[in-house]
SETOR-869938 format. One record per residue: residue in three letters; x, y, z of N, C-alpha, C in turn. Coordinates in Angstrom, 2 decimals. Layout:
# residues N
<ALA <X Y Z> <X Y Z> <X Y Z>>;
...
# end
This chain:
# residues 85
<UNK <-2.87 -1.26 76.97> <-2.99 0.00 77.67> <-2.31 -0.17 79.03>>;
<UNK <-1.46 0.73 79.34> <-1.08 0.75 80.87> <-1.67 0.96 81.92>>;
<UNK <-1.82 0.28 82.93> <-2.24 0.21 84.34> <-2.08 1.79 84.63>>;
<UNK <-3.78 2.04 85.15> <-4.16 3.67 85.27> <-4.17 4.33 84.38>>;
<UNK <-3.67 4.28 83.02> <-4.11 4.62 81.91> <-5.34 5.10 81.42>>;
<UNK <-6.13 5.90 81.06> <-7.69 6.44 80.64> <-7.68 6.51 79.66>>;
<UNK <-8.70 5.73 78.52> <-8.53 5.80 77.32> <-9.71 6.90 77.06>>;
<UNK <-9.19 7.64 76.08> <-10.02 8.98 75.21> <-12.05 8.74 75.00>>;
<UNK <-11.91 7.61 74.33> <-13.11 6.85 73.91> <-13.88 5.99 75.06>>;
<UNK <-15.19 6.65 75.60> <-15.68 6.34 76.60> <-16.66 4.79 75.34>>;
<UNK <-17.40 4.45 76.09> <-17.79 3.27 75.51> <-19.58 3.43 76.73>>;
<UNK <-20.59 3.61 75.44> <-21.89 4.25 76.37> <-22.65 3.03 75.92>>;
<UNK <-23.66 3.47 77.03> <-24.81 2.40 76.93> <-24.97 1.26 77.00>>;
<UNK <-26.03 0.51 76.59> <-25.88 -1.41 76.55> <-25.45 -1.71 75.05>>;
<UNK <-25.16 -0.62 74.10> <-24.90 -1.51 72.65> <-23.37 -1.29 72.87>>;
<UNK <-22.37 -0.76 73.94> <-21.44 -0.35 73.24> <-20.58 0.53 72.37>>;
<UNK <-21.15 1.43 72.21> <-21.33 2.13 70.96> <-19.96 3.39 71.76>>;
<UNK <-19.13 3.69 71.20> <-18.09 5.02 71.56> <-19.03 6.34 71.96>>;
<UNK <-18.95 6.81 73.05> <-19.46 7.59 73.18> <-18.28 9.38 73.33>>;
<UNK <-18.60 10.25 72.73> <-17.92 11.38 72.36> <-18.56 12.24 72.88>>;
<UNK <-17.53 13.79 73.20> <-18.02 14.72 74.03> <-18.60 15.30 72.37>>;
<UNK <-19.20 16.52 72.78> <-19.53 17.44 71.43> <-18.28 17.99 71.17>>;
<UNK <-17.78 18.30 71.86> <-16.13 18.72 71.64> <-15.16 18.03 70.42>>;
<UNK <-15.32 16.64 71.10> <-14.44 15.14 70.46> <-15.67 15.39 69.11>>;
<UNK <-16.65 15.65 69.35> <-17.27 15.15 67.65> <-16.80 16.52 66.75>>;
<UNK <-16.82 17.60 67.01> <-16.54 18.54 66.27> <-14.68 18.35 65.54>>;
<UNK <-14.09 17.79 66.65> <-12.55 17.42 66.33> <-12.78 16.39 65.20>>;
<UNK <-13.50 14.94 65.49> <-13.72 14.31 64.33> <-14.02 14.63 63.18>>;
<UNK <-15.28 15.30 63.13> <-15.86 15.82 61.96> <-14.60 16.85 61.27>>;
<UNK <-13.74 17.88 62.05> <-13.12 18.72 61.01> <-12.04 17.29 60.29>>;
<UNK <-11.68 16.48 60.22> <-10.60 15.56 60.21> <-11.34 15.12 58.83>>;
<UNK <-12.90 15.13 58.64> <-13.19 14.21 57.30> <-13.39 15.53 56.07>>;
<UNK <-13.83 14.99 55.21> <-14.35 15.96 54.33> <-16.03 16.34 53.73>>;
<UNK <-16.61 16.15 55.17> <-17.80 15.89 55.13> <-18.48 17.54 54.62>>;
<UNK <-17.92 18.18 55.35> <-18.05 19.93 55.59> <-17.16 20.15 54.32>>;
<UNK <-16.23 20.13 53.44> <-15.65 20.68 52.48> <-16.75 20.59 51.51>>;
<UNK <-17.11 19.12 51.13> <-18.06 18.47 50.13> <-19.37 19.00 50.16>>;
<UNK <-19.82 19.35 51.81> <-21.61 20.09 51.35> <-21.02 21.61 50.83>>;
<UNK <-19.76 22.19 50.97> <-19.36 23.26 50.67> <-19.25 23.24 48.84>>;
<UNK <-18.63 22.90 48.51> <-18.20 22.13 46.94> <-19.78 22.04 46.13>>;
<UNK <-20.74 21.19 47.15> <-21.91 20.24 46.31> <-22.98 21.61 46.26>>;
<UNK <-22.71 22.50 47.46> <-23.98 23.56 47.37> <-23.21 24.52 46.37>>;
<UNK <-22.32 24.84 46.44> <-21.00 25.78 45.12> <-21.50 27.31 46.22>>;
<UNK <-21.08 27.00 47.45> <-20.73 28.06 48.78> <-22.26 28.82 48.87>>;
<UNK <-23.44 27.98 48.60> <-24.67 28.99 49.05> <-25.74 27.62 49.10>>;
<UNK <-26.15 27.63 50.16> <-27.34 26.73 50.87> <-27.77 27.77 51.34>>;
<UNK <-29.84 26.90 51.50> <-31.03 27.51 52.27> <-30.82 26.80 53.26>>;
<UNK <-31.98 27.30 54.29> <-31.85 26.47 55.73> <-32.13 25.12 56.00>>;
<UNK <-33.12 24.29 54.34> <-33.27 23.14 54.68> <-31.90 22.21 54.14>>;
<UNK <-30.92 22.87 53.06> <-29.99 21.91 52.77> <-28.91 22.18 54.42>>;
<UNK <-29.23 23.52 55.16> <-28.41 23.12 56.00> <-29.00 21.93 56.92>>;
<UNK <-30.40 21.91 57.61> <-30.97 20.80 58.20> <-30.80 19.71 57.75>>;
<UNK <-30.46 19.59 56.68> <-30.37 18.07 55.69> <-28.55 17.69 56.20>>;
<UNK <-27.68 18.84 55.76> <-26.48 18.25 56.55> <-26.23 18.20 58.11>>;
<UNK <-27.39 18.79 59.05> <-27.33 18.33 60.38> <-27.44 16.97 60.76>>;
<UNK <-28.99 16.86 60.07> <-29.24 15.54 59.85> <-28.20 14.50 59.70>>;
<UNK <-27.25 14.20 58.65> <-26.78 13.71 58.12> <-25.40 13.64 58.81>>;
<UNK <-24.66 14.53 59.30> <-24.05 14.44 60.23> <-24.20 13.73 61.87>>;
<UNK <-25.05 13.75 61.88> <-25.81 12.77 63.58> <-26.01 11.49 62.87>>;
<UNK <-26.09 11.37 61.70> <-27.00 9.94 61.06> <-25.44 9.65 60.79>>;
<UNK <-24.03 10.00 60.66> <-22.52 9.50 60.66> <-22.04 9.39 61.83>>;
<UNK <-22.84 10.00 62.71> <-22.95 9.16 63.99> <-21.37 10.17 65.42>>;
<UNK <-21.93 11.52 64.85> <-21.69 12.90 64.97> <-22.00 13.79 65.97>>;
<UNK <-22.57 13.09 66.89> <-23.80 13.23 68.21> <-23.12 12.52 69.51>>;
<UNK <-23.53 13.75 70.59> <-23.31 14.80 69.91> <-22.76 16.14 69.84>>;
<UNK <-23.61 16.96 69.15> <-22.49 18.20 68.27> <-23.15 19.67 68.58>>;
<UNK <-22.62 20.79 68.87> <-22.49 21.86 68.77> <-22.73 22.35 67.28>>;
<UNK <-23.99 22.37 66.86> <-24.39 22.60 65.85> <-23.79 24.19 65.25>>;
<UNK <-24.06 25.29 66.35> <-23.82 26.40 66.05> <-22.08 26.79 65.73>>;
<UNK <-21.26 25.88 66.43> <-19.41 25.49 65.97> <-19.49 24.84 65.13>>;
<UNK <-20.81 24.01 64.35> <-20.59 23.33 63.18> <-20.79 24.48 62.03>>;
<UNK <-21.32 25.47 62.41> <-21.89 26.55 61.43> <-20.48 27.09 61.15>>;
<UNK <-19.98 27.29 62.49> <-18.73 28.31 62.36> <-17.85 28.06 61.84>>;
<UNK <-17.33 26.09 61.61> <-16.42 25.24 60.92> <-16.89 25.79 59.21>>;
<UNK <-18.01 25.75 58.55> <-18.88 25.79 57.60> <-17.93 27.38 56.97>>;
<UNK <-18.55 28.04 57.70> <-18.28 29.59 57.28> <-16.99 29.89 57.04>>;
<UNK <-15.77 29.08 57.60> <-14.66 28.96 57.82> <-14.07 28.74 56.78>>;
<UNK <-14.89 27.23 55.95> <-14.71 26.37 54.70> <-15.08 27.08 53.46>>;
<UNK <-16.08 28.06 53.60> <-16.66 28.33 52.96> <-15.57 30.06 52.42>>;
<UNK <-15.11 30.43 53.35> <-14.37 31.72 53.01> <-12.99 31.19 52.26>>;
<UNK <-12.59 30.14 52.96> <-11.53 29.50 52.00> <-11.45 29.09 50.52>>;
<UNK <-13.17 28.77 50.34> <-13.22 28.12 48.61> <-12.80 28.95 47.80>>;
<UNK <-11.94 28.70 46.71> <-11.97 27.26 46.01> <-10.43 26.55 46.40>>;
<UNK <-9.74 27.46 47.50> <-8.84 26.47 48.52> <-8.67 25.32 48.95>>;
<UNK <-9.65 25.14 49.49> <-10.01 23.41 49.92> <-9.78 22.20 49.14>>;
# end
């Protein structure tokens, strides 16, 4: 890295661990196919606990954190596109 250089990836806490804006996690998350697949696996219709189950599960990929309600909006997005994706 060059002298004065700022790298993207802050580095938090005592474990180390990359720390991300909610911004940077929402950028990550559209990049996988985490959101296509609960789209695909529910066949474009979830209740509110399979959505809590992919909140969950998204923070537990380590997703945190996230603008849950821009995660909805990514969702709805995916979801108008099927069977596109």
């Amino acid at each position: 890295m060059r002298k004065g250089s700022k790298s993207k990836v802050r580095m938090g806490g005592p474990s180390q661990v990359p720390a991300y804006t909610s911004e940077e996690n929402l950028q990550r998350l559209s990049r996988t196919s985490i959101l296509e697949n609960f789209v695909r696996d529910n066949d474009c219709s979830w209740d509110h606990q399979k959505w809590l189950e992919l909140c969950n599960n998204v923070e537990k990929f380590g997703y945190s954190p996230i603008d849950f309600d821009q995660m909805g909006l990514m969702l709805e997005d995916i979801k108008a596109r099927y069977p596109n994706i």
